[in-house]
N, C-alpha and C positions, 0 to 999 in steps of 0.2 A: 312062413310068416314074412319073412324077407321082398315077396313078392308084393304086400301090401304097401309098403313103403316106396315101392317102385311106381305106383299105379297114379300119385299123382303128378311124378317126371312124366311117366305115356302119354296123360292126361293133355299135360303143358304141352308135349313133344306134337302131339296129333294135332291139337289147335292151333297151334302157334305154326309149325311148318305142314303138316300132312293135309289140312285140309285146306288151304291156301293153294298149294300148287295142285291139289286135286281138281280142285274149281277150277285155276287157269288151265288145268290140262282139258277138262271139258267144256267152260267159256270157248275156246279155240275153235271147235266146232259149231257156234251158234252165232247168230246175228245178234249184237250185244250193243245197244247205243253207248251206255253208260254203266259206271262199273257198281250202283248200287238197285239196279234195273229190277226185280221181282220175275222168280224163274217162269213163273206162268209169261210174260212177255218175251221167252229166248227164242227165237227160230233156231229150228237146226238147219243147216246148211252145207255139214260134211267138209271137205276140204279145202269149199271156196274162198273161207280166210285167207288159208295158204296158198291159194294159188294166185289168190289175187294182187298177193304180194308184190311178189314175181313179176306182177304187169306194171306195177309203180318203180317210175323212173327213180324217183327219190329214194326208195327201199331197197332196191338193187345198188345205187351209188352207197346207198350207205353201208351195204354190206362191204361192198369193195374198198370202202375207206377204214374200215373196222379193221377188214384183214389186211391191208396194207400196213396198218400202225400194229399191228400183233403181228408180220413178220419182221417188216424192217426195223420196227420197234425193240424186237424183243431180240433180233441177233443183235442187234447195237449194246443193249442194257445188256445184255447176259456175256459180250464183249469185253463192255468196260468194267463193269462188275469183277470179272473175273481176273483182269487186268492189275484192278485198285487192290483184290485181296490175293494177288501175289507178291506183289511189291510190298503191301503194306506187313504181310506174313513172312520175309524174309529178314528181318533183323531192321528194317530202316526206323531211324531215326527220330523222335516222335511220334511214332505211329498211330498212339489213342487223338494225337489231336488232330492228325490227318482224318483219322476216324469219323470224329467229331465232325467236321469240317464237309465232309464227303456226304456224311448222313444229314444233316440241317435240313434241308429239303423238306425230309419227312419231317419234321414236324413243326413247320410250317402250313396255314391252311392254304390250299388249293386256289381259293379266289384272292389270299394276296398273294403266291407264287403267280398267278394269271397277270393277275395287274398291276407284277413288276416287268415281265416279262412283253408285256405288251405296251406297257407305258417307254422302258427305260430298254429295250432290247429291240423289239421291234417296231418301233412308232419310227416313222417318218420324219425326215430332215437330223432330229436329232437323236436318233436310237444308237445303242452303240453298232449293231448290224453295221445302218449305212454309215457309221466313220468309219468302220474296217474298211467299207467298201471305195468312199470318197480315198482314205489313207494311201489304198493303191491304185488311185486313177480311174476307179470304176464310176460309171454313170449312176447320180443321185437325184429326187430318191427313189426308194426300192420298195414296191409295193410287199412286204412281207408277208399279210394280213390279206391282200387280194385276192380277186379269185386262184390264182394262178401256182401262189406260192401256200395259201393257208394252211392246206392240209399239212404240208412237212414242217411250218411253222408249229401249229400242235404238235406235231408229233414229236418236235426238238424239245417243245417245252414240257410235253408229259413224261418226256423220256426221262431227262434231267432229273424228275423230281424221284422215281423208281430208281437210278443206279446202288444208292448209298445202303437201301433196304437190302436187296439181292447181294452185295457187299459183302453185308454182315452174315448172311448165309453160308456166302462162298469158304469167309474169313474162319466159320466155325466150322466149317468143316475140311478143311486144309488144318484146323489146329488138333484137330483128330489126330491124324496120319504120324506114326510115330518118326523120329528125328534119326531114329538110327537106318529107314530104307535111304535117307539121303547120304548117312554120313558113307554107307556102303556104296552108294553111287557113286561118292567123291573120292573112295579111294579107288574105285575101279575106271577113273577120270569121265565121267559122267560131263559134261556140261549143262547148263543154263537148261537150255530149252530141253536136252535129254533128260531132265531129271523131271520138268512141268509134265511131258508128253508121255512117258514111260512108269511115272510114279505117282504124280500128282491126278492130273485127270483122269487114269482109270478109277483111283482109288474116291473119286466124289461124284461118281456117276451118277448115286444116288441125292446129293444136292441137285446137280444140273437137272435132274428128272423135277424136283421139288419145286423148284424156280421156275424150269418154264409154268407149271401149273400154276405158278404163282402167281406169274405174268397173267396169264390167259386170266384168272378169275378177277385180279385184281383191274385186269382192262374193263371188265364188264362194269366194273361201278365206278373205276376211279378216274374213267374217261368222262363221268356224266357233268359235273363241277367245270372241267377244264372246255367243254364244248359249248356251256351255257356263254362261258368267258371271251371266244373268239366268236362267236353268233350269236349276241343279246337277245337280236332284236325276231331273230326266226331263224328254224333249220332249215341252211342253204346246203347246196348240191358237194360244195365244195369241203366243208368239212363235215353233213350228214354222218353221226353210227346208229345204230340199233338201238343203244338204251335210252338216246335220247330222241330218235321217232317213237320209241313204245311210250315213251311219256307224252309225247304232245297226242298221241294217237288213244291212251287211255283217259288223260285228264283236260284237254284239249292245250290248244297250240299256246302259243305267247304270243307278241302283239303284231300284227299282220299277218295271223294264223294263215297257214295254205295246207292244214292237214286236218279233215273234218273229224270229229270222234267217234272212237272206235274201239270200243273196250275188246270185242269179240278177236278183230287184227290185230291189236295188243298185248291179248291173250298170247296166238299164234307168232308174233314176234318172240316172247318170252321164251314160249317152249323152242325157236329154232336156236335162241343164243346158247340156252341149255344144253342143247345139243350138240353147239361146236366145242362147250367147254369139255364135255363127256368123251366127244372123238376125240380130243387133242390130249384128255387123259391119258386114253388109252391108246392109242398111237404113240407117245412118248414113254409110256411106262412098256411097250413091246419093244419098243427100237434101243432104249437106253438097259434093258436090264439084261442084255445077250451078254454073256461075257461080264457080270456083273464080279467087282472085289469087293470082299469084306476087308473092313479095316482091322 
């Protein structure tokens, strides 16, 4: 009987996710102008989506800026992350309002974290960037926002807004670990850094496994807001990623579109991001779980 009750979750489950990504898995394969196109109109095509990719200067740069902002990105945030929730986990001093303070970020939307950030940190003549930079005799002003600097511009500004969540991760799982492998540490004169490196980071292997993963999925959509925000007007070379070519490419461009539409290479974008989120699963849950401690 139990099964009957189940059949209208499968129901919702198959609709709602199974037959979605079944389509984009087989769209990938056909010539697809438009995404509400009538199947009798699909060419098939085989792998030329995908390869064609690969010949687009703009699709290749954007992969290359994707995964730039998800390594340097993510050892920076999983860094400082890790940084904020040892300090704040060792006894200091207000630490819920450091919390507090650290986590804001998140919940804040995205498009005004962009455009404080751009108005009041990186804007020109008067941002605070170029007074750090005038402050010590550097030459003003500083194209932040340029081609030249963009990308790490994003990347500081998306980064910022990710520490305080991964934080909280780090925090609850450091509040695990019970208090007496330290106090044993401390009588057997353990210091500082021997007690993080010998006690602490083995025993949260399983957080850091969580987080990157958390990173990686969370790049895939919460890059899409913060790219609209540093490229209004069109996807340029310099901050180009993935979810935001598969949107101009499936619903077409924004204003001085330079990407024609292409639900079918859309398709075949989606399925390759899937794919790097799947590897980096699984490359991180083999590397992180050797040697794995239970708390």
């Amino acid at each position: 009987m139990i099964v009957i009750f189940l059949i209208p979750a499968l129901f919702l489950y198959a609709l709602i996710f199974l037959y979605p990504v079944i389509r984009t898995f087989v769209m990938s394969f056909f010539a697809v102008e438009h995404i509400s196109q009538p199947l009798s109109e699909w060419a098939f095509i085989g792998l030329d989506n995908y390869i064609n990719l690969f010949k687009k200067e703009l699709f290749v740069r954007s992969v290359t800026n994707y995964l730039t902002i998800w390594f340097v990105g993510g050892v920076a945030v999983l860094f400082l992350a890790m940084v904020y929730a040892v300090i704040l986990t060792s006894g200091v001093r207000l630490k819920n309002f450091w919390r507090s303070v650290i986590y804001l970020p998140n919940v804040i939307s995205a498009m005004v974290l962009g455009t404080m950030w751009l108005q009041y940190v990186f804007k020109d003549n008067y941002g605070l960037f170029d007074k750090i930079v005038a402050l010590f005799g550097g030459k003003t002003p500083v194209m932040w926002t340029g081609p030249d600097m963009a990308l790490w511009s994003l990347l500081i500004a998306y980064c910022f807004g990710m520490v305080g969540y991964i934080m909280l991760t780090f925090i609850s799982g450091i509040e695990k670990i019970s208090p007496e492998y330290y106090e044993s540490a401390s009588i057997e004169g353990a210091n500082i850094f021997q007690k993080f490196f010998r006690i602490t980071l083995p025993l949260i292997k399983g957080v850091i496994r969580s987080n990157i993963v958390v990173w990686t999925v969370h790049l895939g959509t919460g890059i899409f807001a913060w790219n609209f925000m540093f490229s209004p007007n069109n996807l340029t070379l310099p901050t180009a990623v993935p979810p935001v070519y598969l949107y101009d490419l499936v619903f077409g461009g924004r204003a001085n579109a330079i990407i024609p539409r292409d639900t079918g290479a859309g398709s075949a974008v989606s399925i390759l991001m899937a794919l790097m989120v799947v590897i980096v699963s699984l490359i991180t849950t083999l590397i992180t779980r050797r040697d794995d401690v239970e708390i």
